[in-house]
N, C-alpha and C positions, 0 to 999 in steps of 0.2 A: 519247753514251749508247750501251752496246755491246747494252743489248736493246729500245733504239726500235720499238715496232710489235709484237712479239712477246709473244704469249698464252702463258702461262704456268701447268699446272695444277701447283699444292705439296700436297704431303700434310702430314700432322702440324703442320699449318701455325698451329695454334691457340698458340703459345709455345715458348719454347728456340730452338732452332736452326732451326725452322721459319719464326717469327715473325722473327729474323734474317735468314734467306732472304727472305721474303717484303717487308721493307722494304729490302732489297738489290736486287733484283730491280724494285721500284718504283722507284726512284731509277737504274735503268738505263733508265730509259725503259717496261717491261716492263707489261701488263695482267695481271693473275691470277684465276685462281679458285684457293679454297682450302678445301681438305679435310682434316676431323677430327670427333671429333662432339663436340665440345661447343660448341656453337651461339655462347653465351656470348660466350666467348675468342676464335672466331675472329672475331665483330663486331668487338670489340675491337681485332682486328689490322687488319682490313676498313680501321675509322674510322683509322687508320695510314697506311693504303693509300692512302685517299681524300684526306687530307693533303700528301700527293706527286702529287695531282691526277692517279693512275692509276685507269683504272676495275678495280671487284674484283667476284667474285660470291662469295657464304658459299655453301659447299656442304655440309654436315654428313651424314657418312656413317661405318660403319664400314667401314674400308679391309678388312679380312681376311674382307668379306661378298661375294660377285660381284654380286648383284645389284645392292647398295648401289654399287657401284663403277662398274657400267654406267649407274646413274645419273647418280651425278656427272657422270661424261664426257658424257653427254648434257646435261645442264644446261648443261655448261660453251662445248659446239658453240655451242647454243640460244644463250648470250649472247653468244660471239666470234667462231664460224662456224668457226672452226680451233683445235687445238693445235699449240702449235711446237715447245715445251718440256715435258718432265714429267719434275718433279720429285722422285721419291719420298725422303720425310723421315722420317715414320712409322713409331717404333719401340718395342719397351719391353723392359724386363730383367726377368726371374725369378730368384733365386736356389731351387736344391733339389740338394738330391744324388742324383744317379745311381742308391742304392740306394732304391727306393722312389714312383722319379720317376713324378708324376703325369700322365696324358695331359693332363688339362686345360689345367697348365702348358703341357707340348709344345707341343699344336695351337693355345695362345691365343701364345706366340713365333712358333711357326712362322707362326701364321695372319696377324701383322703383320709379321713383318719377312721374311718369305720368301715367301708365299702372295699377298699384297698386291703387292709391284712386278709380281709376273709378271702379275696381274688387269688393274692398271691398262696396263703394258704392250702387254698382249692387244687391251684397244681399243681404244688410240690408234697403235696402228707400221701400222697398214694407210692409216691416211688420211697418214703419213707419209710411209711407200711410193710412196701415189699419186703426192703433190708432189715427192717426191724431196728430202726435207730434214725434218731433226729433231735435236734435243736429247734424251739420256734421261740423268739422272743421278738414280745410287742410291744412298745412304746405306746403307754398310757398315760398319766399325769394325775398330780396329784386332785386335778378336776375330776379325775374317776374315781374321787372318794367322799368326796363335799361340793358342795356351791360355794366357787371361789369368788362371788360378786357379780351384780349386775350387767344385763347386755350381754352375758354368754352362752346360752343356754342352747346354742346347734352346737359348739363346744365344750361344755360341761357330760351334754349328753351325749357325745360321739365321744366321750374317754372313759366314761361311765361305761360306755356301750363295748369296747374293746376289751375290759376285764369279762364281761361276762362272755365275751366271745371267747376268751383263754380259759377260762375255766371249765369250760364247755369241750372246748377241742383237748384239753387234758384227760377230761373222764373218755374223750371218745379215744387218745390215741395211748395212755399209760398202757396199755397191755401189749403194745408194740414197740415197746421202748424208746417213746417220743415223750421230750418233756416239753411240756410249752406252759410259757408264765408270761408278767407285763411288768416293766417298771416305772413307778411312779413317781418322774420327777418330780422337784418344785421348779421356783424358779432361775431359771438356768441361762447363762449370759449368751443368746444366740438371737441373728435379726429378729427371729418370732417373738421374743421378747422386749427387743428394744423398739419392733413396730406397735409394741402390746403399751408400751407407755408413750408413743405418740397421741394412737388413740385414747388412752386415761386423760392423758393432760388436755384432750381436745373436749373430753365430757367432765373432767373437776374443774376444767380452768385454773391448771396448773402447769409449772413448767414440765418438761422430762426429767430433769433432775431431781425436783419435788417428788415426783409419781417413782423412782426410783427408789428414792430415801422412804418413801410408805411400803414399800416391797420389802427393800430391807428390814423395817421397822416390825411389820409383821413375822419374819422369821426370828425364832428362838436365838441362832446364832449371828443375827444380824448379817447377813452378806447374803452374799448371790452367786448360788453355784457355777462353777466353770465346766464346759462341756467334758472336759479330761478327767470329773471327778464321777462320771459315772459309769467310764469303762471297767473299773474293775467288778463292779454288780454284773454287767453283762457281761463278761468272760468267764466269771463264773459260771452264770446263770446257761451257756450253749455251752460249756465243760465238759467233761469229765469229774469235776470235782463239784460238780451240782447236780449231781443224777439221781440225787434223794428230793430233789426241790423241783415239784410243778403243781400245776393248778395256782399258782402265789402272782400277786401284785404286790412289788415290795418298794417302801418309797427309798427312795432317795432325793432329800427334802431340805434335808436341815433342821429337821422336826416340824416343820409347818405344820405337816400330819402324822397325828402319832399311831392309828387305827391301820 
C-alpha cells in the first residue's frame, strides 16, 4: 500500500472525482478526512471509506470561507494529530460572458477554485515544515493551460491561477521536503461537466447530447474521461514514489492538451 499510515485531508470529496480519490486513497492504505458541504454525500462516501476498513472524519465546510476552513483542519488534527496529504479537489464552472460579467459569479469561482487551495494550504504547510515532509496536490484543469472557449473566463483564470499558485508554494516548501504539483484534467464525466453541457446546449442551441459529441470530437481519443482514471496520477503524485516530481501540472486529458 503506497499510502499505509498517512492522513489524508480531500476537499470536494462529497462525489465525482473527489469521491474517486477518496476511495483510491483508502484502498492505499490512507486515513481521510473529507471536506464539502453537503453533509449527506460525504456520509455516503465516509460509509465507502469505512468499508475499506480506513478510518474517515465528515467534515462539512465551505471551502472558499477561512474560517470554515480553519475549522476543518482543526477537526481533522483533533481526529488524526497530523496531516500528511492535502488534497485539494474542490471546484465548480460558471459559464457568463465577459461583457457584463457578474462579480458574484467571479468571487464565487475564484472563492473555490483559487481562494480555497491557498486557505487550506495556509494551515496546514507550517505543521508540514515542522516535520519536514508533505503532499499538496491541487486540482487544476486543463483551462490552466489554454482558452477552452467562450464565456469562461472567471474560470479559465482561477485554473490558470492555481498552477501558478503550485509552482510557487514548490519553490517556497522543496527544501522541507514538500512536494506540491496540479493535475490537469480534461474532460472528465462528473455533474460539473454534465451541468457544463446544459449550459452549451443553452448558448449553441443544441441538444446535451450534441454538445457531448463536440467534447468528444475535440479529444484525440474521442471519449470522456472517467473520474477513476485519474486516481493513479494522484497517488503517485502525494507518494512516496513521486518525490522527484513537484513544481508540475501534468494533464491528464486524453491529449486535448499536449504542453
Amino acid at each position: 500500500m503506497q499510502l499505509a499510515g498517512k492522513v489524508v485531508l480531500l476537499t470536494g470529496a462529497s462525489r465525482g472525482m473527489g469521491r474517486a480519490f477518496a476511495l483510491g486513497c483508502a484502498r492505499e492504505g490512507a486515513d481521510l478526512a473529507l471536506v464539502a458541504r453537503n453533509k449527506q454525500l460525504l456520509e455516503e462516501v465516509a460509509g465507502e471509506v469505512r468499508a475499506l476498513e480506513r478510518r474517515v472524519l465528515v467534515a462539512p465546510a465551505d471551502v472558499a470561507n477561512p474560517q470554515q476552513v480553519k475549522e476543518a483542519v482543526r477537526k481533522t488534527r483533533e481526529a488524526f494529530g497530523r496531516i500528511d496529504i492535502l488534497l485539494n479537489n474542490a471546484g465548480v464552472l460558471e459559464n457568463e460572458p465577459i461583457v457584463g460579467h457578474s462579480d458574484e459569479v467571479w468571487n464565487r469561482v475564484m472563492g473555490i477554485n483559487l481562494f480555497a487551495p491557498f486557505y487550506f494550504v495556509r494551515e496546514v504547510i507550517g505543521e508540514m515544515m515542522e516535520r519536514r515532509s508533505g503532499r499538496i496536490l491541487i486540482l487544476s484543469s486543463t483551462s490552466g493551460k489554454i482558452a477552452i472557449g467562450p464565456n469562461r473566463a472567471a474560470y479559465v483564470a482561477s485554473k490558470h491561477g492555481v498552477i501558478g499558485l503550485a509552482r510557487e508554494l514548490a519553490l517556497e516548501a522543496a527544501p522541507y521536503g514538500i512536494n506540491v504539483n496540479c493535475i490537469c484534467p480534461g474532460a472528465v464525466m462528473t455533474d460539473m461537466l454534465r451541468d457544463s453541457f446544459k449550459m452549451m446546449s443553452r448558448d449553441l442551441k443544441k441538444t446535451e447530447a450534441e454538445v457531448e459529441q463536440i467534447w468528444r470530437n475535440r479529444m484525440p481519443q474521442k471519449r470522456v474521461i472517467e473520474p477513476d482514471e485519474l486516481v493513479p496520477m494522484a497517488i503517485l503524485l502525494i507518494s512516496d514514489a513521486g518525490s522527484a516530481i513537484t513544481g508540475q501540472a501534468i494533464n491528464v486529458n486524453g491529449g486535448t492538451v499536449m504542453i
